[in-house]
SEZA-484816 format. One record per residue: residue in three letters; chain; y, z, x of N, C-alpha, C in turn. Coordinates in steps of 0.05 Angstrom, whole numbers, always signed. Example, Ala and Ser with C-alpha at 12.3 -4.5 7.8 and 13.67 -1.06 7.14 Angstrom:
2
(zake ALA,A,(-114,+156,+264),(-90,+156,+246),(-66,+156,+264))
(zake SER,A,(-45,+142,+257),(-21,+143,+273),(+1,+157,+258))
***
This chain:
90
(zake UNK,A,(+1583,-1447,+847),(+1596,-1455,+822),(+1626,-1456,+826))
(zake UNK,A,(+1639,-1475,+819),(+1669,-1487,+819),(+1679,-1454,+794))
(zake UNK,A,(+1708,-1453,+800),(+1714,-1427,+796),(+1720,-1445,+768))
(zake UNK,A,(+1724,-1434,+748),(+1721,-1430,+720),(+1761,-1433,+707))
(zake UNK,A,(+1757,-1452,+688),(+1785,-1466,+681),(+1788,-1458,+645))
(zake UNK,A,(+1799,-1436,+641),(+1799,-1422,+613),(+1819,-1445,+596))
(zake UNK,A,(+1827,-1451,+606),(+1842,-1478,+587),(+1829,-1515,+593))
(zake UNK,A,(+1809,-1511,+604),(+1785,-1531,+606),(+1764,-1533,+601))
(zake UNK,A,(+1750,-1512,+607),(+1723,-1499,+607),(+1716,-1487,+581))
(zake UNK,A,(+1735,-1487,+559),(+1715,-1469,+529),(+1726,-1488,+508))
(zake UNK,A,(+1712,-1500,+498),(+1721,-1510,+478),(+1694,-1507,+456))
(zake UNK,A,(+1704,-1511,+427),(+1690,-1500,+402),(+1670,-1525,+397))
(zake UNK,A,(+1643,-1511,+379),(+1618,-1522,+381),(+1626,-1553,+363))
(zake UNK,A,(+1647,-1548,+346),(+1659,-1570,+332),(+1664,-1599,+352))
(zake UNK,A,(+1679,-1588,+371),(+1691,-1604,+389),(+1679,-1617,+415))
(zake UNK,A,(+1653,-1592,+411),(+1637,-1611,+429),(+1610,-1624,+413))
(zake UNK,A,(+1606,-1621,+396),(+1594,-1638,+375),(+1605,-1673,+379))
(zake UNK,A,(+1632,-1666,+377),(+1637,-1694,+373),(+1646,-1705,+402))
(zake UNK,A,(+1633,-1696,+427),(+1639,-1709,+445),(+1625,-1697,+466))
(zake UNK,A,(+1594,-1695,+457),(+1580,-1679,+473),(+1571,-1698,+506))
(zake UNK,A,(+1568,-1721,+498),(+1560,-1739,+527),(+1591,-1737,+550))
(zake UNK,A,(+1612,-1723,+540),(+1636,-1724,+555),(+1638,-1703,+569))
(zake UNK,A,(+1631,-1677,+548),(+1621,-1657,+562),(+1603,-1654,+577))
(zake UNK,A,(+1583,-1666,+575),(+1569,-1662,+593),(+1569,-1680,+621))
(zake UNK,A,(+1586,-1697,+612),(+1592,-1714,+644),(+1611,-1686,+666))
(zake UNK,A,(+1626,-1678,+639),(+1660,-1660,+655),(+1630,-1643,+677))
(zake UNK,A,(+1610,-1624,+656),(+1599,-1604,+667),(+1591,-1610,+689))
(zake UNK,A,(+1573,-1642,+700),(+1562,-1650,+716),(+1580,-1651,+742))
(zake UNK,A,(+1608,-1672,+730),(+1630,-1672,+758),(+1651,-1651,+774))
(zake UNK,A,(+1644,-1640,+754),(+1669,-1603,+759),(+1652,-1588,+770))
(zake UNK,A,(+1625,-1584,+761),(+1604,-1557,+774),(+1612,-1530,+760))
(zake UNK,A,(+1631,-1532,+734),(+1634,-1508,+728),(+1625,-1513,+698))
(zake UNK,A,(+1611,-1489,+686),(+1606,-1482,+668),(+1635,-1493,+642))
(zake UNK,A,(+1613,-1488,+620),(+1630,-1500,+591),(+1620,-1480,+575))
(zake UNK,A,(+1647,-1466,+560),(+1629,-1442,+538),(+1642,-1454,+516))
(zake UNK,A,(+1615,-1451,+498),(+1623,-1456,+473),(+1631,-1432,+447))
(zake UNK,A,(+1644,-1445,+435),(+1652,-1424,+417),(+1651,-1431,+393))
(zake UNK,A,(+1648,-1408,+375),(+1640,-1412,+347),(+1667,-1396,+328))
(zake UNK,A,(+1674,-1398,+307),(+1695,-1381,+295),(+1705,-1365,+317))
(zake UNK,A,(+1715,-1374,+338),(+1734,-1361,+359),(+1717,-1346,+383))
(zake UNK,A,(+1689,-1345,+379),(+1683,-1319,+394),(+1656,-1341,+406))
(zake UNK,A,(+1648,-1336,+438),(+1631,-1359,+457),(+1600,-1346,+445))
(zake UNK,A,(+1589,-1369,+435),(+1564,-1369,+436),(+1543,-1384,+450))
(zake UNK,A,(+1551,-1392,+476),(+1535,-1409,+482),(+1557,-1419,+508))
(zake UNK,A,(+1529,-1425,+527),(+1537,-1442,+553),(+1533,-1462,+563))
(zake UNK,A,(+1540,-1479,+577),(+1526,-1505,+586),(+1530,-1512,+617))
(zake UNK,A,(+1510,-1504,+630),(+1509,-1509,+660),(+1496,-1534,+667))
(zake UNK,A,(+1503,-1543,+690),(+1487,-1559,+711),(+1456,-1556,+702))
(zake UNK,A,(+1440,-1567,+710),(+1425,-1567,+724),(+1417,-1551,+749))
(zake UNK,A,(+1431,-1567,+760),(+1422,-1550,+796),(+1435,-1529,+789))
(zake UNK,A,(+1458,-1524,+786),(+1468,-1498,+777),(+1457,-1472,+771))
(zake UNK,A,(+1441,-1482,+739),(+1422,-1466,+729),(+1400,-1449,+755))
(zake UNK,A,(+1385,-1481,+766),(+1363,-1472,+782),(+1372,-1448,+802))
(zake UNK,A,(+1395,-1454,+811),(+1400,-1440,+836),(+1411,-1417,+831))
(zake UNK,A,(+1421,-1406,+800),(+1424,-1376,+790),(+1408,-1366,+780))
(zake UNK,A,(+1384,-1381,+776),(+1349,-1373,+781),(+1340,-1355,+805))
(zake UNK,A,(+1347,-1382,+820),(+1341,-1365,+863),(+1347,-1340,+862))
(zake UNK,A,(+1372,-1337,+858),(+1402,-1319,+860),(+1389,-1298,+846))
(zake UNK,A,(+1382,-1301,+821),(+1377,-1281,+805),(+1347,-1251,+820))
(zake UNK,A,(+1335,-1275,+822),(+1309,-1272,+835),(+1309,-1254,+861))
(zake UNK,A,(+1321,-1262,+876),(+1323,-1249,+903),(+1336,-1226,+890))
(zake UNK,A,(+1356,-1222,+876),(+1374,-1194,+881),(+1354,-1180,+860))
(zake UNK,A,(+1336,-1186,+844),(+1315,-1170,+837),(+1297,-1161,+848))
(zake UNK,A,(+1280,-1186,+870),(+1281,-1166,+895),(+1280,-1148,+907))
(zake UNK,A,(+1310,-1141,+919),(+1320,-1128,+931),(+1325,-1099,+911))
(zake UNK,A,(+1327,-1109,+886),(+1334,-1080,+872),(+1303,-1067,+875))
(zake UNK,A,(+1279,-1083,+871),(+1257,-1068,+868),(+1257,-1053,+891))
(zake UNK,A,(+1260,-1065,+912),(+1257,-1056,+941),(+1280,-1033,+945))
(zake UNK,A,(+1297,-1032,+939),(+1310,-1008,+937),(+1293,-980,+918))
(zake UNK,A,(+1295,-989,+892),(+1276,-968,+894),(+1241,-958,+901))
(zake UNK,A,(+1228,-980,+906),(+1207,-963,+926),(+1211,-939,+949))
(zake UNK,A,(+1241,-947,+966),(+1250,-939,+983),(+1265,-909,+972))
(zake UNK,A,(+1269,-913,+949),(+1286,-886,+943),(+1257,-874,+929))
(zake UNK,A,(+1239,-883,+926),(+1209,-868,+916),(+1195,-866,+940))
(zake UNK,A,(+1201,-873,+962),(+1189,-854,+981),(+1167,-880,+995))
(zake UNK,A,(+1172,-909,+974),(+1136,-925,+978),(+1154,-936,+1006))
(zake UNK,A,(+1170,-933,+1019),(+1182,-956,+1046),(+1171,-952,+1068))
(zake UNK,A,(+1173,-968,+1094),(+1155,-968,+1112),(+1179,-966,+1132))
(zake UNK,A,(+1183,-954,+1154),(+1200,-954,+1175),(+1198,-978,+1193))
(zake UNK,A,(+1217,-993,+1199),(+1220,-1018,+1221),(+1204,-1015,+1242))
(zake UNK,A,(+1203,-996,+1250),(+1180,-996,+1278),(+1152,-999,+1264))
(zake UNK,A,(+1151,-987,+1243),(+1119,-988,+1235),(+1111,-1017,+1223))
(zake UNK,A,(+1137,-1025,+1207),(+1131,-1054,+1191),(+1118,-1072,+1214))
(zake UNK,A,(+1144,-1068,+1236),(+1142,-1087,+1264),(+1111,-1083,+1274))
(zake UNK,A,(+1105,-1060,+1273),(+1074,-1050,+1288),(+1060,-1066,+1271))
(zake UNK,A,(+1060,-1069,+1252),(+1039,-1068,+1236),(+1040,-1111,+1234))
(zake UNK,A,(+1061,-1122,+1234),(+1064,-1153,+1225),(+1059,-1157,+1259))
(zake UNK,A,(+1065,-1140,+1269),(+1054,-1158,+1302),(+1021,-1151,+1308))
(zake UNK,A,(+1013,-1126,+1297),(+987,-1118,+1306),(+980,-1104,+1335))
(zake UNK,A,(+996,-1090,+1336),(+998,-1076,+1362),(+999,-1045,+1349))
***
């Protein structure tokens, strides 16, 4: 994701009401997110597409890894020599 432009990137639900196909071209050619805002305060986001999907992936794996951390701190982990023993079959 393209790093984030606070004087480009937020404009109010008013404003993008009335120019929502522009916005959504900017979101498509920039790669960066659009927050919307309501009486001053963001209610709302508008990503990519691929964007979206791929902070899906993103999301996904580092959940993952958190589960897998804690099995490991509950004792359920398997030591590298044994995983290895055991996926080679030896």
């Amino acid at each position: 994701m393209a790093d984030f432009r606070i004087d480009e990137d937020i404009r109010s639900l008013s404003e993008f009401r009335a120019g929502v196909a522009g916005f959504v071209k900017q979101v498509q050619e920039t790669g960066r997110p659009l927050v919307l805002t309501q009486h001053g305060r963001g209610v709302a986001v508008l990503l990519g597409a691929h964007e979206f999907a791929a902070m899906q992936e993103r999301l996904a794996l580092l959940e993952d890894i958190y589960r897998a951390e804690q099995d490991i701190a509950a004792g359920k982990g398997v030591a590298h020599e044994e995983a290895r023993r055991r996926l080679l079959g030896k």
